[in-house]
ROVOBA-118802 format. One record per residue (C-alpha): x, y, z; residue in one letter. Coordinates in steps of 0.2 Angstrom, whole numbers, plus 5000, padded with zeros to 4 digits. Layout:
XYZA/...
REM end
This chain:
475157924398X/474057784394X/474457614391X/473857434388X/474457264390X/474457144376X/475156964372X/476656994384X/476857164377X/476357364382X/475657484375X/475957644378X/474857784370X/474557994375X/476157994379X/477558144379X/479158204381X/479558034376X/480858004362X/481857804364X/483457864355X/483558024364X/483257954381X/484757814376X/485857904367X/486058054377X/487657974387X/486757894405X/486757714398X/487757594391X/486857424389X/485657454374X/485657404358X/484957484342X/483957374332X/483257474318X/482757664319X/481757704335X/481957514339X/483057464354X/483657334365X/484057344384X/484857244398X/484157334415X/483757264432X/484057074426X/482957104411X/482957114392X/481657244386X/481357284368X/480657464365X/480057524347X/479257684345X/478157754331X/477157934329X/475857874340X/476357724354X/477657634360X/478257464363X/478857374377X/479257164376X/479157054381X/478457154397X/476857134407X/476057264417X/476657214432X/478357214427X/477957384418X/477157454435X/478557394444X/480157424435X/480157524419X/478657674425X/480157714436X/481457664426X/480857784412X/480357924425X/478757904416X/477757994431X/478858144432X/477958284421X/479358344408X/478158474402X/478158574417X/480058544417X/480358584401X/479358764404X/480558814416X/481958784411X/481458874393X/481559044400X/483359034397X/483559054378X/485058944376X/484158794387X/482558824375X/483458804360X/484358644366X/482458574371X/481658604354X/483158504346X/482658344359X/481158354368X/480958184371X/482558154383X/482058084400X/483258044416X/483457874420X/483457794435X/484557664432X/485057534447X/486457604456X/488057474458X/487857444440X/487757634435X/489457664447X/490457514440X/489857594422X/490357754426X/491957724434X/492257624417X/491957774408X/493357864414X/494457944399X/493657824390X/492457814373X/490757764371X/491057594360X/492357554372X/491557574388X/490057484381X/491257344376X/492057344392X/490357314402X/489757174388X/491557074395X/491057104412X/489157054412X/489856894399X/491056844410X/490456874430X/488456904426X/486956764421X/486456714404X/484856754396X/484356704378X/485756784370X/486456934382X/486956934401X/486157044413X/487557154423X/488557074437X/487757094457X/489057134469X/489256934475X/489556884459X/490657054455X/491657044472X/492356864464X/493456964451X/495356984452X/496357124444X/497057014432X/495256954425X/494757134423X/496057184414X/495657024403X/493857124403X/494757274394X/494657384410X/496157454410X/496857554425X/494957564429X/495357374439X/495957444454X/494357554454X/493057434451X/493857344465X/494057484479X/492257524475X/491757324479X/492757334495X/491957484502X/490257444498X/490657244504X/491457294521X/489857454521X/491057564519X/489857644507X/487957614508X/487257664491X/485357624496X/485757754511X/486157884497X/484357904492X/484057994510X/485358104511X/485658274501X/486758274483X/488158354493X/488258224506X/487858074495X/489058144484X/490358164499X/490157984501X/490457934483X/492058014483X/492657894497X/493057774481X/494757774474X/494757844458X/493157924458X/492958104455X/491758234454X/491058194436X/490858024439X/490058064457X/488758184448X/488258044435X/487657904449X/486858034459X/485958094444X/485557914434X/485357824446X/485157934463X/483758034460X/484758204463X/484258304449X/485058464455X/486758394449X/487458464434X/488858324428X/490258414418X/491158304404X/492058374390X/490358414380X/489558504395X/490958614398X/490958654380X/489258714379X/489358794396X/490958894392X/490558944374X/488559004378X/488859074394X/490559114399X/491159194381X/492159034378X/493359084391X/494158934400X/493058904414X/493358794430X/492158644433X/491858724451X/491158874442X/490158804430X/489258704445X/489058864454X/488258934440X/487058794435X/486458784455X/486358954454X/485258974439X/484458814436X/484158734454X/483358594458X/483058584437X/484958564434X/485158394431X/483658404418X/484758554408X/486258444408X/485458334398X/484858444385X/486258534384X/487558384381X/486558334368X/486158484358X/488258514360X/488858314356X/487758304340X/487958484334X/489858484338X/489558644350X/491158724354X/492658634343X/493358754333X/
REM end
């Protein structure tokens, strides 16, 4: 990777493994926007970041290198090497073929209260609707900038009543949203401690939160968490898993977990990806 900086912008050349709308559209985020084709807009760590890729660079603005340095290298996970990843995780067939249809996804690392309230909104839940649910939230509790709001922080969050989330479209999630706020306010639940301890143990702690379960638990620790050896299980994942691997037999989420561990490691997380999007875009599994 290569990149300059430019009139408040970054340039980022002899890049790979690096395709925008695969990264965003491959279900760990919710506050982007799509502009035009391979043109986004995000809201991340209380900032607004335009990305627009062509064959040969990409775009960041308005971003600086310091900024770039000190938020969106990490953010992007632009120092891990996908290549090597992607190499090992080709020696299973299935995994290969889901790579070569989107070779450009990359884990984010998103920050982690706003990816746990996100996820918790997620539950049982589509994606138009959980993105509108976190626009409510971030117009209503967060702090204006040009034309969006950037995401809540706990003080500002912890202010919010069950009523007023409901009025944010929330649902049954309120009482979710809150429990979470009360165990990390009363440090219950130390999510920058997570980072030290192992997926199970960080996982364990996750759970503590009334109304979050195991997918959810996998998401945080893989978008935002750092645990790549997670394998979060929605109804996509469980598709692809059960119809390549388990001769579309009914399959618990316990054992598909014991089989992605088991063959994919440290890796799983990284597979997860592919797999869910190779199985949402080509319908994999619906009969």
């Amino acid at each position: 990777m290569k990149y300059i900086e430019e009139n408040n912008k970054i340039i980022m050349t002899d890049f790979d493994s690096f395709n925008i709308e695969e990264i965003l559209e491959c279900g760990q985020c919710f506050r982007f926007e799509k502009i035009d084709n391979m043109h986004y807009k995000i809201v991340a760590y209380s900032k607004i970041l335009n990305i627009k890729q062509t064959d040969n660079e990409v775009e960041f603005y308005p971003c600086n290198k310091e900024d770039f340095k000190k938020i969106w290298i990490d953010y992007f996970d632009l120092n891990t090497d996908y290549n090597k990843i992607k190499d090992i995780l080709k020696n299973d067939d299935i995994v290969k073929k889901a790579i070569q249809y989107a070779e450009g996804i990359r884990i984010l690392n998103q920050e982690p209260f706003e990816c746990l309230i996100s996820f918790i909104i997620s539950q049982n839940n589509r994606i138009p609707m959980i993105k509108q649910v976190i626009k409510n939230i971030s117009e209503k509790y967060g702090v204006k900038c040009e034309d969006d709001y950037f995401f809540p922080t706990l003080q500002q969050l912890k202010k919010a009543t069950a009523e007023e989330l409901r009025l944010c479209k929330t649902g049954f999630r309120d009482k979710y949203i809150l429990d979470a706020i009360e165990n990390i306010e009363n440090g219950n639940l130390k999510l920058e401690d997570l980072f030290n301890l192992s997926s199970d143990e960080a996982k364990e702690q996750l759970l503590k939160i009334k109304g979050v379960g195991t997918k959810v638990a996998d998401c945080v620790l893989l978008f935002s968490l750092k645990k790549n050896d997670v394998f979060p299980t929605d109804v996509w994942v469980k598709r692809v898993m059960e119809y390549f691997y388990f001769n579309e037999q009914d399959t618990s989420i316990k054992k598909i977990h014991s089989f992605a561990k088991e063959k994919w490691g440290d890796l799983a997380g990284y597979a997860q990806q592919y797999l869910f999007y190779y199985a949402r875009s080509e319908k994999i599994g619906i009969k």
